[in-house]
MARKOL-987959 format. One record per atom (N, C-alpha, C): residue in three letters; atom name; x, y, z. Coordinates in nm, 2 decimals. Layout:
REM MARKOL-987959
{rest:ALA, atom:CA, c1:X, c2:Y, c3:Z}
...
//
This chain:
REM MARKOL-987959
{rest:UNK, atom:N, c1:19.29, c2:25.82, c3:16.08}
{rest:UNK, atom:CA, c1:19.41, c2:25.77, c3:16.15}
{rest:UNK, atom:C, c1:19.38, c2:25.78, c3:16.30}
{rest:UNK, atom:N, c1:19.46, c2:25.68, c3:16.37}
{rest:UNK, atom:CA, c1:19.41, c2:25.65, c3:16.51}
{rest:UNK, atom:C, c1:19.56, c2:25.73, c3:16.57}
{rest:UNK, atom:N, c1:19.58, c2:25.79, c3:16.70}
{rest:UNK, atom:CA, c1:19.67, c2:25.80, c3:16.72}
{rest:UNK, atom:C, c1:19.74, c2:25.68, c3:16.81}
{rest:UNK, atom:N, c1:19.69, c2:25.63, c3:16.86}
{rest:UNK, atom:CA, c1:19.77, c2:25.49, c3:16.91}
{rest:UNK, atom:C, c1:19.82, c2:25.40, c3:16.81}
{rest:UNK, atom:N, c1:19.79, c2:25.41, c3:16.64}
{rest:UNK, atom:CA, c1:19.85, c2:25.31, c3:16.57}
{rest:UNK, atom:C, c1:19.99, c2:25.39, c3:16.55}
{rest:UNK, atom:N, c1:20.01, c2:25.50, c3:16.54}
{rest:UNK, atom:CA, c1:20.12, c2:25.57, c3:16.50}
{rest:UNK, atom:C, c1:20.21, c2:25.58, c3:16.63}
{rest:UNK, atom:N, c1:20.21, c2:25.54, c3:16.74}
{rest:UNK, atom:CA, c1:20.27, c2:25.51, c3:16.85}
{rest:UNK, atom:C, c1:20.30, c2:25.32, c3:16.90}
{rest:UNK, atom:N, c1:20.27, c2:25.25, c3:16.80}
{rest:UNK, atom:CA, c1:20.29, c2:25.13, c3:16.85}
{rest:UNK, atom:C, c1:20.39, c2:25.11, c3:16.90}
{rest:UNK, atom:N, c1:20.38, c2:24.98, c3:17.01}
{rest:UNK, atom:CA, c1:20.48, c2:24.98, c3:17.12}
{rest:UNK, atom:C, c1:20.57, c2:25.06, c3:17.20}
{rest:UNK, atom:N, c1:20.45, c2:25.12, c3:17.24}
{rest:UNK, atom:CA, c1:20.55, c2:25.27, c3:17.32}
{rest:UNK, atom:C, c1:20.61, c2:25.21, c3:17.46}
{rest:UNK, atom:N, c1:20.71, c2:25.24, c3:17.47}
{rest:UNK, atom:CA, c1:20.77, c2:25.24, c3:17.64}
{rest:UNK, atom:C, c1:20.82, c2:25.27, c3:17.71}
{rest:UNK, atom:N, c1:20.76, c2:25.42, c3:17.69}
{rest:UNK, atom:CA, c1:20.79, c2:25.53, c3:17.76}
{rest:UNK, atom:C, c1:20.64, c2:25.55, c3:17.89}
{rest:UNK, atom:N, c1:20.53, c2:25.48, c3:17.87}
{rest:UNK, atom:CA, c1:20.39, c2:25.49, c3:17.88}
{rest:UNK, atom:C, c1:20.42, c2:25.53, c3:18.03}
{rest:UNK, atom:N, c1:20.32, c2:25.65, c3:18.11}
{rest:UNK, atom:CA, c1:20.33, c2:25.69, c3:18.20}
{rest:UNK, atom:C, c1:20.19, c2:25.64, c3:18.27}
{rest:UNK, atom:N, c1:20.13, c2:25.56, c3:18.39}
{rest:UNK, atom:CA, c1:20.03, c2:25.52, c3:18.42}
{rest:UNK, atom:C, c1:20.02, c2:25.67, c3:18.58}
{rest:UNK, atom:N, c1:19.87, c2:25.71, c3:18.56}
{rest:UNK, atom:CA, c1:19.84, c2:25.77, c3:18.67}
{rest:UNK, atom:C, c1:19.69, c2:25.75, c3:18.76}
{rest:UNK, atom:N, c1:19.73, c2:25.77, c3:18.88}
{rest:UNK, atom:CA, c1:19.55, c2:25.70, c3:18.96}
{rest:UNK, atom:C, c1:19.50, c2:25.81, c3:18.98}
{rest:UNK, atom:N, c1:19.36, c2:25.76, c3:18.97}
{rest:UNK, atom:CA, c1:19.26, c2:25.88, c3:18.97}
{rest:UNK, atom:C, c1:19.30, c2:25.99, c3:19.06}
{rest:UNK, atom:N, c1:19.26, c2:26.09, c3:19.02}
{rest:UNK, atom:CA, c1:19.27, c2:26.23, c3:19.11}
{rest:UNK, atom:C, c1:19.41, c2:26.29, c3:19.07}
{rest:UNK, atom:N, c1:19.49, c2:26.20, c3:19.03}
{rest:UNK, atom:CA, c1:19.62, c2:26.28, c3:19.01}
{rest:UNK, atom:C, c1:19.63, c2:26.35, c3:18.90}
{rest:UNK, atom:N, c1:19.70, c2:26.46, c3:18.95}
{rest:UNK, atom:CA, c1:19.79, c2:26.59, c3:18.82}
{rest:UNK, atom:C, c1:19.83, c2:26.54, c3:18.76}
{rest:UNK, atom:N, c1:19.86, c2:26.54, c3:18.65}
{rest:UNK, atom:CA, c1:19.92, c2:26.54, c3:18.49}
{rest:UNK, atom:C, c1:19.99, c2:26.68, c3:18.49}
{rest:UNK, atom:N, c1:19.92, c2:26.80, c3:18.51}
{rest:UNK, atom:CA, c1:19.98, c2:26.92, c3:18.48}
{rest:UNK, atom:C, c1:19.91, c2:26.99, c3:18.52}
{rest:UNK, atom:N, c1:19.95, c2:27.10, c3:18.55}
{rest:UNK, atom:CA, c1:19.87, c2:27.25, c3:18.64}
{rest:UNK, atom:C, c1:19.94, c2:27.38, c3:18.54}
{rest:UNK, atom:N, c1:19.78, c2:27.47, c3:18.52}
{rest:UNK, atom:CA, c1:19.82, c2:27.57, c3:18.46}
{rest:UNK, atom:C, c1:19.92, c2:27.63, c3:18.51}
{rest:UNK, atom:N, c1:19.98, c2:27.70, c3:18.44}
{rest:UNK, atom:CA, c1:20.16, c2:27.75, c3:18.43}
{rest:UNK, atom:C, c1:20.22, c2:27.68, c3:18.46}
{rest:UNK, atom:N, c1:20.22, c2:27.62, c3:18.46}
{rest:UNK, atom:CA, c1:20.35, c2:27.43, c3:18.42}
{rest:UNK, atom:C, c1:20.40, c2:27.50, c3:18.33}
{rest:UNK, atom:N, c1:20.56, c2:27.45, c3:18.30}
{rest:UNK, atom:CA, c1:20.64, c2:27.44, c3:18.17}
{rest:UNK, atom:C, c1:20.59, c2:27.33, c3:18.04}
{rest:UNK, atom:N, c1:20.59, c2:27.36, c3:17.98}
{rest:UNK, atom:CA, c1:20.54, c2:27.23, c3:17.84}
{rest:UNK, atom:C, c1:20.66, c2:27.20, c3:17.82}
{rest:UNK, atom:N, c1:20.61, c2:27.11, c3:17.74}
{rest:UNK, atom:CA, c1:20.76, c2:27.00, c3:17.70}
{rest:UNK, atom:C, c1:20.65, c2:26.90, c3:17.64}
{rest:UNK, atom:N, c1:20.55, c2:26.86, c3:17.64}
{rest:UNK, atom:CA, c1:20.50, c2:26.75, c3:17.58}
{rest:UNK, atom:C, c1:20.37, c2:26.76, c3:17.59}
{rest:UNK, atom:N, c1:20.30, c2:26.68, c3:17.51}
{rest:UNK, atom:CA, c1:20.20, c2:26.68, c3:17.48}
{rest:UNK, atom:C, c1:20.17, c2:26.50, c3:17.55}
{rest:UNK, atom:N, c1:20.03, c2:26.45, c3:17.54}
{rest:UNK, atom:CA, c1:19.97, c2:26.35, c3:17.57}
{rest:UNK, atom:C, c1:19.88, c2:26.26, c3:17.52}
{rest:UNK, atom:N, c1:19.91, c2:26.13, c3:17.46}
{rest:UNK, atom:CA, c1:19.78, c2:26.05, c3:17.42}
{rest:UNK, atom:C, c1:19.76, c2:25.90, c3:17.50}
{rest:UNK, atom:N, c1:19.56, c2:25.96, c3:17.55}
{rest:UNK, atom:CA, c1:19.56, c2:25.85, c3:17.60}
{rest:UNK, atom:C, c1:19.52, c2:25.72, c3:17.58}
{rest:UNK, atom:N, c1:19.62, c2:25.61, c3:17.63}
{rest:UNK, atom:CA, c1:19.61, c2:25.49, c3:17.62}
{rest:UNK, atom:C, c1:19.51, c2:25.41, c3:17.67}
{rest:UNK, atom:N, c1:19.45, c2:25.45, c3:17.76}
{rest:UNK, atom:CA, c1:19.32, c2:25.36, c3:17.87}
{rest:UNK, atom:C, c1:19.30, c2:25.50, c3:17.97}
{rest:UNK, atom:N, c1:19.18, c2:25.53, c3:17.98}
{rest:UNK, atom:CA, c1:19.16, c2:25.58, c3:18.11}
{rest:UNK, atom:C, c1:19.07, c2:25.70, c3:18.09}
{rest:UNK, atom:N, c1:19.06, c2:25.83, c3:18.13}
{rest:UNK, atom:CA, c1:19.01, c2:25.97, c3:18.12}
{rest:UNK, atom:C, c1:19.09, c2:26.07, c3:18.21}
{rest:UNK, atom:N, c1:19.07, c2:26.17, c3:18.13}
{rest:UNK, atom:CA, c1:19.16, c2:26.25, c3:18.23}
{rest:UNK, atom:C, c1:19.06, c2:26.40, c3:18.13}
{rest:UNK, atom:N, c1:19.02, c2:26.50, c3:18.24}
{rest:UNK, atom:CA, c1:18.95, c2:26.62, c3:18.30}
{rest:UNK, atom:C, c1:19.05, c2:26.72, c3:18.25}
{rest:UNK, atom:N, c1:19.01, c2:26.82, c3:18.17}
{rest:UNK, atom:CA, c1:19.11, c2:26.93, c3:18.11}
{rest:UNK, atom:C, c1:19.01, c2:27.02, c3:18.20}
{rest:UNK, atom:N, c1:19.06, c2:27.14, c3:18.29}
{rest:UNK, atom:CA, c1:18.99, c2:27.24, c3:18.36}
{rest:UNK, atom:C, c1:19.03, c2:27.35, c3:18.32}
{rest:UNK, atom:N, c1:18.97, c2:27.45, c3:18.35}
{rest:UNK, atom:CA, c1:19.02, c2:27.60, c3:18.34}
{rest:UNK, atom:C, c1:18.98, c2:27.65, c3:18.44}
{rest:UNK, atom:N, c1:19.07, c2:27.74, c3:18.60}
{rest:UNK, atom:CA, c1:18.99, c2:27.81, c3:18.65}
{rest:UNK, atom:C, c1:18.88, c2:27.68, c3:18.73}
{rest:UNK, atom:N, c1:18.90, c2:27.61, c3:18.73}
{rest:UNK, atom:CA, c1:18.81, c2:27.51, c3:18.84}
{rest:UNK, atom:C, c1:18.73, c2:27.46, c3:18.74}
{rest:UNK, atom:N, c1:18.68, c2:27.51, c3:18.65}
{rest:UNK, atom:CA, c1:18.57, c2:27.44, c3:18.55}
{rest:UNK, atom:C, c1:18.58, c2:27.33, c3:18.42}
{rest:UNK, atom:N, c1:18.55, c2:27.23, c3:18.44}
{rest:UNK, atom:CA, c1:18.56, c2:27.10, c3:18.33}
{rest:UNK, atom:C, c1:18.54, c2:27.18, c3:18.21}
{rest:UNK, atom:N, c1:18.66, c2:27.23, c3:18.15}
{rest:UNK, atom:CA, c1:18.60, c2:27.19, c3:18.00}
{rest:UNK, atom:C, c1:18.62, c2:27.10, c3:17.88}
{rest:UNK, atom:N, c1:18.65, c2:26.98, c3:17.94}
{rest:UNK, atom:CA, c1:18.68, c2:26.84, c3:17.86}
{rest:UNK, atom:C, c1:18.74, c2:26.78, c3:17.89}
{rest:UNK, atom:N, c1:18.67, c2:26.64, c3:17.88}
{rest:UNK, atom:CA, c1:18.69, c2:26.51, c3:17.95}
{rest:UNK, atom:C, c1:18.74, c2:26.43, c3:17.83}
{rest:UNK, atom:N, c1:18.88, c2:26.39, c3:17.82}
{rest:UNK, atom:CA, c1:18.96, c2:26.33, c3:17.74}
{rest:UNK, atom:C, c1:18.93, c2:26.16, c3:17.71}
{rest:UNK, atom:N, c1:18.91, c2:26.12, c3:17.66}
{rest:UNK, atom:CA, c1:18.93, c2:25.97, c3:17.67}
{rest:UNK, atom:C, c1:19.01, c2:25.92, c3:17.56}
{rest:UNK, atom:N, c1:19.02, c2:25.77, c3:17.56}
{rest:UNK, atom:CA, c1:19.12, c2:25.65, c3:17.51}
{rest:UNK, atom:C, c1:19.11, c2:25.71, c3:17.37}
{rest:UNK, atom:N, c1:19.26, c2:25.75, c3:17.30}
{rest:UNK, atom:CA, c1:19.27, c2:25.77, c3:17.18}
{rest:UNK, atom:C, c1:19.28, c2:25.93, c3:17.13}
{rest:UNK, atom:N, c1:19.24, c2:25.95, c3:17.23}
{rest:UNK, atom:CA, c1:19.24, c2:26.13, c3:17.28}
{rest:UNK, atom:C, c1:19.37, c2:26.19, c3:17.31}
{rest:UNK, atom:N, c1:19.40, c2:26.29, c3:17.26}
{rest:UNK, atom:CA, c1:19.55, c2:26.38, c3:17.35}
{rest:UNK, atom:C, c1:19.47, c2:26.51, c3:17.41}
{rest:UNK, atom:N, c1:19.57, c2:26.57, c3:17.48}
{rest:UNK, atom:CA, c1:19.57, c2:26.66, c3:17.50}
{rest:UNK, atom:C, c1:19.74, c2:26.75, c3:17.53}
{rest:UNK, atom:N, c1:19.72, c2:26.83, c3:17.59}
{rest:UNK, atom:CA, c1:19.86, c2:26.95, c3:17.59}
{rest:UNK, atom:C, c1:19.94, c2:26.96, c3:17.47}
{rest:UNK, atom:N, c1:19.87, c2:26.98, c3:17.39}
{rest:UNK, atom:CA, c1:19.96, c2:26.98, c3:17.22}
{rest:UNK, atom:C, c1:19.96, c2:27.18, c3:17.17}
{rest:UNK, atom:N, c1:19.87, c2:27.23, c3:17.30}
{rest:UNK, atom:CA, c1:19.89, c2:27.41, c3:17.24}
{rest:UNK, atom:C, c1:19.98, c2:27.44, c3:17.29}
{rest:UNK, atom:N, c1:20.04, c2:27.38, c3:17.41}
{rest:UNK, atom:CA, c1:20.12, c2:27.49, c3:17.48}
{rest:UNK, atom:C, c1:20.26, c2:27.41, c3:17.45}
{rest:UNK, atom:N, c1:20.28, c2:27.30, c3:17.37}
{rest:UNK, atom:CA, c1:20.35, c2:27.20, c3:17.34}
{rest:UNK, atom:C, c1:20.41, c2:27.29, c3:17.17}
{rest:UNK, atom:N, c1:20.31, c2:27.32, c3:17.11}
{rest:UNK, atom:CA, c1:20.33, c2:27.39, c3:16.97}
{rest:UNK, atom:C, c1:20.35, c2:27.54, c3:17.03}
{rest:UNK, atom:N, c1:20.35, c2:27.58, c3:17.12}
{rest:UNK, atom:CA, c1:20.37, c2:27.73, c3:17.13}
{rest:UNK, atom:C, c1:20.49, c2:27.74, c3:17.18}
{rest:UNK, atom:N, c1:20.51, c2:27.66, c3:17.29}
{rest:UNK, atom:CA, c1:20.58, c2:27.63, c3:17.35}
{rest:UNK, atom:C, c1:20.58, c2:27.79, c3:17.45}
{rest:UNK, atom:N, c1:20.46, c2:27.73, c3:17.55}
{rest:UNK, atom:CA, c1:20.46, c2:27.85, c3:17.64}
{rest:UNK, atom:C, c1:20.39, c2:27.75, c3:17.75}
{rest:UNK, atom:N, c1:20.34, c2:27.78, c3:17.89}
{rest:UNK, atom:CA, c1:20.29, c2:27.76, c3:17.99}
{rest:UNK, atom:C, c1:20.17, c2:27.72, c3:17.97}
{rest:UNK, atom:N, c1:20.18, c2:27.62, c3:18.04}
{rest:UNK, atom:CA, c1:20.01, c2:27.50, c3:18.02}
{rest:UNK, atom:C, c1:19.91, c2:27.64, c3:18.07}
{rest:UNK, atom:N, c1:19.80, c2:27.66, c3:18.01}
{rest:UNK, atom:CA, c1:19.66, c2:27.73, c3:18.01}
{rest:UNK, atom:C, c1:19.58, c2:27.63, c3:18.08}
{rest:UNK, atom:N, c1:19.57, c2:27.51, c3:18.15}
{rest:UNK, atom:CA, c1:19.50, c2:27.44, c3:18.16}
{rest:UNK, atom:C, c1:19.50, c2:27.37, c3:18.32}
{rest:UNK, atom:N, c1:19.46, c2:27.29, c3:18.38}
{rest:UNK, atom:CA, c1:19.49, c2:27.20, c3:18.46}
{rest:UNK, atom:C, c1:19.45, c2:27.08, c3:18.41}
{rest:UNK, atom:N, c1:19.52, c2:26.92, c3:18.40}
{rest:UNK, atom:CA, c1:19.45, c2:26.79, c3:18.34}
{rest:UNK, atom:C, c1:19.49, c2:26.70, c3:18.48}
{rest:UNK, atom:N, c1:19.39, c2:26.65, c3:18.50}
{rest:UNK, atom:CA, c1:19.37, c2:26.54, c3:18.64}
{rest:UNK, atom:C, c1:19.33, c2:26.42, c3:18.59}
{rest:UNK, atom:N, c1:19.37, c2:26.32, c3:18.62}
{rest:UNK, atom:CA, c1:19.33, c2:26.16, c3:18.60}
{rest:UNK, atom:C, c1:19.18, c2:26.16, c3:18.64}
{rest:UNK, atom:N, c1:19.08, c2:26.16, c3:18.56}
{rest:UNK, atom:CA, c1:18.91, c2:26.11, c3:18.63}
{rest:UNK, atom:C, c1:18.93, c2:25.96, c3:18.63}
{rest:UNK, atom:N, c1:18.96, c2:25.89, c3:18.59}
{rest:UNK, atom:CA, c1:19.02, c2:25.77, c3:18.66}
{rest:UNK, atom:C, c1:19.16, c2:25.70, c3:18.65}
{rest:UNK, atom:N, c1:19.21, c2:25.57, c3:18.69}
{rest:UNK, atom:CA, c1:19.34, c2:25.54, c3:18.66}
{rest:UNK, atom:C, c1:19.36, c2:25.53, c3:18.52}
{rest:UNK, atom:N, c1:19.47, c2:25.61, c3:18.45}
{rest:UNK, atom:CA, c1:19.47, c2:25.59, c3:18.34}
{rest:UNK, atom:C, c1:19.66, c2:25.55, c3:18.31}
{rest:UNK, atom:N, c1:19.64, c2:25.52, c3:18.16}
{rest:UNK, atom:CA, c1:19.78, c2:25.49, c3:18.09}
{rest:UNK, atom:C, c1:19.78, c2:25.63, c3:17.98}
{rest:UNK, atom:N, c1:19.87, c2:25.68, c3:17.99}
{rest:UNK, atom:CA, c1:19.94, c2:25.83, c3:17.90}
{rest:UNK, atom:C, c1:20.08, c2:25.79, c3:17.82}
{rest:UNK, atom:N, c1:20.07, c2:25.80, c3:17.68}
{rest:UNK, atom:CA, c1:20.16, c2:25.81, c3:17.62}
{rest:UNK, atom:C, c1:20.24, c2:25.99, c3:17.63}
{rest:UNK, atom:N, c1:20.39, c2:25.99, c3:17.66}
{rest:UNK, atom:CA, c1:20.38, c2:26.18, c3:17.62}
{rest:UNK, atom:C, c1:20.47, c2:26.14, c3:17.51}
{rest:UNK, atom:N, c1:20.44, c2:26.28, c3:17.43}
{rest:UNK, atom:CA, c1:20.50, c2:26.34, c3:17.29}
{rest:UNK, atom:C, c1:20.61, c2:26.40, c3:17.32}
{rest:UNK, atom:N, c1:20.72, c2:26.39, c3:17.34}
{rest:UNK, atom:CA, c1:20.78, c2:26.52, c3:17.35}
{rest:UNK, atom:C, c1:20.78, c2:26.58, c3:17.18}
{rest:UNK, atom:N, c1:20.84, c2:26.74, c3:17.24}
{rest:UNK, atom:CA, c1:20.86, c2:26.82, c3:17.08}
{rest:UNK, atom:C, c1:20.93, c2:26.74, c3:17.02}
{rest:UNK, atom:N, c1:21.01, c2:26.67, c3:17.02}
{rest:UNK, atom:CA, c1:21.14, c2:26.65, c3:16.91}
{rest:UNK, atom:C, c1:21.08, c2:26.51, c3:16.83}
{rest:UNK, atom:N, c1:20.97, c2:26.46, c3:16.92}
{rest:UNK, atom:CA, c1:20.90, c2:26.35, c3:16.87}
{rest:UNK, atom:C, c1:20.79, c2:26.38, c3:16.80}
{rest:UNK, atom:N, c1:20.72, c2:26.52, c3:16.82}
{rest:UNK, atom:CA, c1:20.59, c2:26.59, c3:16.75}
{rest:UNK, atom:C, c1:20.67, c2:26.60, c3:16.63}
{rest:UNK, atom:N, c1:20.76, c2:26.68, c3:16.64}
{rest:UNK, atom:CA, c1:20.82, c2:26.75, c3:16.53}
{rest:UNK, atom:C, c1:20.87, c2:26.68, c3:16.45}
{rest:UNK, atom:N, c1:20.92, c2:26.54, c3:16.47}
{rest:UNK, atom:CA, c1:20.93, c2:26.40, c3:16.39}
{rest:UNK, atom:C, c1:20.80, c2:26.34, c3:16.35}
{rest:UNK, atom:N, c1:20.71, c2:26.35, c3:16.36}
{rest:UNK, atom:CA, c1:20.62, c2:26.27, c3:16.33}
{rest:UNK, atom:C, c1:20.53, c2:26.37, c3:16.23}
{rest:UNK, atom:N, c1:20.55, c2:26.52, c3:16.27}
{rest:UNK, atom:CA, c1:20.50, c2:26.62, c3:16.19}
{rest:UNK, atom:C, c1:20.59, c2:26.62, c3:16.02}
{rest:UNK, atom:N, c1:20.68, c2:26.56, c3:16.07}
{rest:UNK, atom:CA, c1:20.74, c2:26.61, c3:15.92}
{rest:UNK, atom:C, c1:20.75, c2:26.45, c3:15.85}
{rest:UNK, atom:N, c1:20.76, c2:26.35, c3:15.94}
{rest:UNK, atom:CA, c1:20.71, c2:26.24, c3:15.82}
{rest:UNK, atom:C, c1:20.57, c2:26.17, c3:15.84}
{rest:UNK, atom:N, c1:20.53, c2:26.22, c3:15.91}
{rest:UNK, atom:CA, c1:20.38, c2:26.22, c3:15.93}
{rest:UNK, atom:C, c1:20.27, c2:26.31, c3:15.89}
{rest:UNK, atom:N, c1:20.25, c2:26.40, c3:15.78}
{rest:UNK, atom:CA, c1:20.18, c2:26.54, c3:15.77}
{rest:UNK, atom:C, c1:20.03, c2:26.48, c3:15.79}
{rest:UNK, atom:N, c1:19.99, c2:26.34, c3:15.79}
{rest:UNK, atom:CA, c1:19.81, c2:26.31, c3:15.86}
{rest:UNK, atom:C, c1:19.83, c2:26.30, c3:16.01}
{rest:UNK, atom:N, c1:19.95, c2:26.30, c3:16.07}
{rest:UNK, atom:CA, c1:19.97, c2:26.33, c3:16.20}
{rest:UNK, atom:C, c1:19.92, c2:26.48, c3:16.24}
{rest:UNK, atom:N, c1:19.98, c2:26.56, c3:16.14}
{rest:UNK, atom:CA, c1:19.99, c2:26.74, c3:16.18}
{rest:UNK, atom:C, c1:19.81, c2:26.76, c3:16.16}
{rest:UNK, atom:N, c1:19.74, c2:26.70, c3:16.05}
{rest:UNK, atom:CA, c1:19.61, c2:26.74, c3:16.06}
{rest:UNK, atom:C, c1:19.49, c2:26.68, c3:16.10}
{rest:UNK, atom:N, c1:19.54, c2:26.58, c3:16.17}
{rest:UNK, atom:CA, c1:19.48, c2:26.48, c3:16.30}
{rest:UNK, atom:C, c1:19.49, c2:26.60, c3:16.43}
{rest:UNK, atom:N, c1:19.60, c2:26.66, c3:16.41}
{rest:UNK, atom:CA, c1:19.57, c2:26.72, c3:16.56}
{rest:UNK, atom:C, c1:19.52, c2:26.84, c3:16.54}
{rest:UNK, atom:N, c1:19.54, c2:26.95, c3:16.41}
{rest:UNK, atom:CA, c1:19.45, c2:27.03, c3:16.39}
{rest:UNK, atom:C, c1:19.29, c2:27.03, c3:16.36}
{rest:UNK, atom:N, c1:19.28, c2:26.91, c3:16.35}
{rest:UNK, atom:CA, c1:19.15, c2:26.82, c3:16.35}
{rest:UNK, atom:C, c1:19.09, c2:26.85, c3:16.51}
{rest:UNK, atom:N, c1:19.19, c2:26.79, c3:16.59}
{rest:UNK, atom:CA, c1:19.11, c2:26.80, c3:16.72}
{rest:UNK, atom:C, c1:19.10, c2:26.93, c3:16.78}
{rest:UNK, atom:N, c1:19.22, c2:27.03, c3:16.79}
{rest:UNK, atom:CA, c1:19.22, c2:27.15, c3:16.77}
{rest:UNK, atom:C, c1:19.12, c2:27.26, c3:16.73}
{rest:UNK, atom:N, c1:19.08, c2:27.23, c3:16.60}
{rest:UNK, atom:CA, c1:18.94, c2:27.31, c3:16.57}
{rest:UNK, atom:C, c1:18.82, c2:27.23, c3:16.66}
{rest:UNK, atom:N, c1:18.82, c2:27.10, c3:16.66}
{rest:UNK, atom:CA, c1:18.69, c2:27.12, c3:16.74}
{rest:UNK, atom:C, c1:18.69, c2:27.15, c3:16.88}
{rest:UNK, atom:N, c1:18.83, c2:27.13, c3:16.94}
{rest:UNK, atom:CA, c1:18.80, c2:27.22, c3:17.08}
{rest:UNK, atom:C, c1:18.76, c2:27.31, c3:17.07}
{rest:UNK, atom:N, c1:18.79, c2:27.42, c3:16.94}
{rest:UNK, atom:CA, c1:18.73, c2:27.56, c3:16.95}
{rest:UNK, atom:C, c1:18.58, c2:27.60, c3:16.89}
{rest:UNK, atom:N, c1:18.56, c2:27.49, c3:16.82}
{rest:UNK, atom:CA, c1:18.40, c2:27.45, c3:16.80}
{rest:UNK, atom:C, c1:18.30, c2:27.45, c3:16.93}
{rest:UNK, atom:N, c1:18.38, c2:27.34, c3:17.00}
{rest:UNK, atom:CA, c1:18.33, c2:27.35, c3:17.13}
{rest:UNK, atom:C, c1:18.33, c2:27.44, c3:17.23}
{rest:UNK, atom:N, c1:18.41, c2:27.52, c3:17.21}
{rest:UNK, atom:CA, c1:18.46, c2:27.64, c3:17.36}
{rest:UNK, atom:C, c1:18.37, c2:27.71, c3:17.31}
{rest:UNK, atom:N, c1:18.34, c2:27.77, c3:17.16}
{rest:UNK, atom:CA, c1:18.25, c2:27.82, c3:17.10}
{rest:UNK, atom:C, c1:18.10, c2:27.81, c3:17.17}
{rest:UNK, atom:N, c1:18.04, c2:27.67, c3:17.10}
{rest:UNK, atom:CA, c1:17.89, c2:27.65, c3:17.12}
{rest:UNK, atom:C, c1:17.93, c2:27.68, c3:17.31}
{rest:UNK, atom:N, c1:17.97, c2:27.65, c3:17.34}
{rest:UNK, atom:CA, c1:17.97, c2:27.66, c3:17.52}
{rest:UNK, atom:C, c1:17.95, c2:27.85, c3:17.58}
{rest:UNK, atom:N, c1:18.02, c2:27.90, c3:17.49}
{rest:UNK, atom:CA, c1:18.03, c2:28.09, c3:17.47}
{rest:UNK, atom:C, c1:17.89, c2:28.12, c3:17.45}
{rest:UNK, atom:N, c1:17.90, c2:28.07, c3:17.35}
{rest:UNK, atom:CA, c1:17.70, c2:28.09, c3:17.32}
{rest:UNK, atom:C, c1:17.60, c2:28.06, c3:17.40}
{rest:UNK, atom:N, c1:17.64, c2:27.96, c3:17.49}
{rest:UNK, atom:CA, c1:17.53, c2:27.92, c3:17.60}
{rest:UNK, atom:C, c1:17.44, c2:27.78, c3:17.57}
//
């Protein structure tokens, strides 16, 4: 499953130019993000730890915890962003259950990856 097919015709779509914020760690959540065209830079602490691209989300931990973004995300170039709010995760989670394990899908391999990166 793609996540842009399960968002067709969105028109809420937020467009941002390179270099700009999306979100700064300790931000409030409220939503989560999939992107439409573009890339956008997830940091921690100054350090790249993943470069998002087309078809990609991101901010879905602190969106399901519902606590303060852990992260910084920056536009690496101009991009188009769909956001999720909760009430819209939580609708798509409950008539969508290949939605819920598409994103625990991406979820474990962030930590696959933060992993192999721990290791060296």
């Amino acid at each position: 499953m793609k996540l842009p097919e399960i968002f067709a015709n969105p028109v809420n779509i937020r467009s941002f130019a390179q270099g700009s914020p999306i979100f700064n760690a300790g931000d409030d959540s409220g939503e989560m993000f999939v992107v439409q065209s573009g890339e956008v830079e997830i940091s921690i602490n100054g350090k790249i730890v993943e470069t998002v691209g087309p078809e990609g989300f991101f901010g879905e931990i602190s969106l399901i915890e519902d606590s303060a973004r852990a992260a910084d995300a920056i536009a690496r170039t101009d991009c188009k962003l769909l956001p999720v709010n909760r009430h819209h995760f939580l609708y798509m989670v409950d008539e969508m259950p290949q939605f819920a394990l598409h994103v625990m899908k991406g979820m474990a391999d962030r930590l696959r990856n933060a992993d192999k990166r721990a290791a060296g």
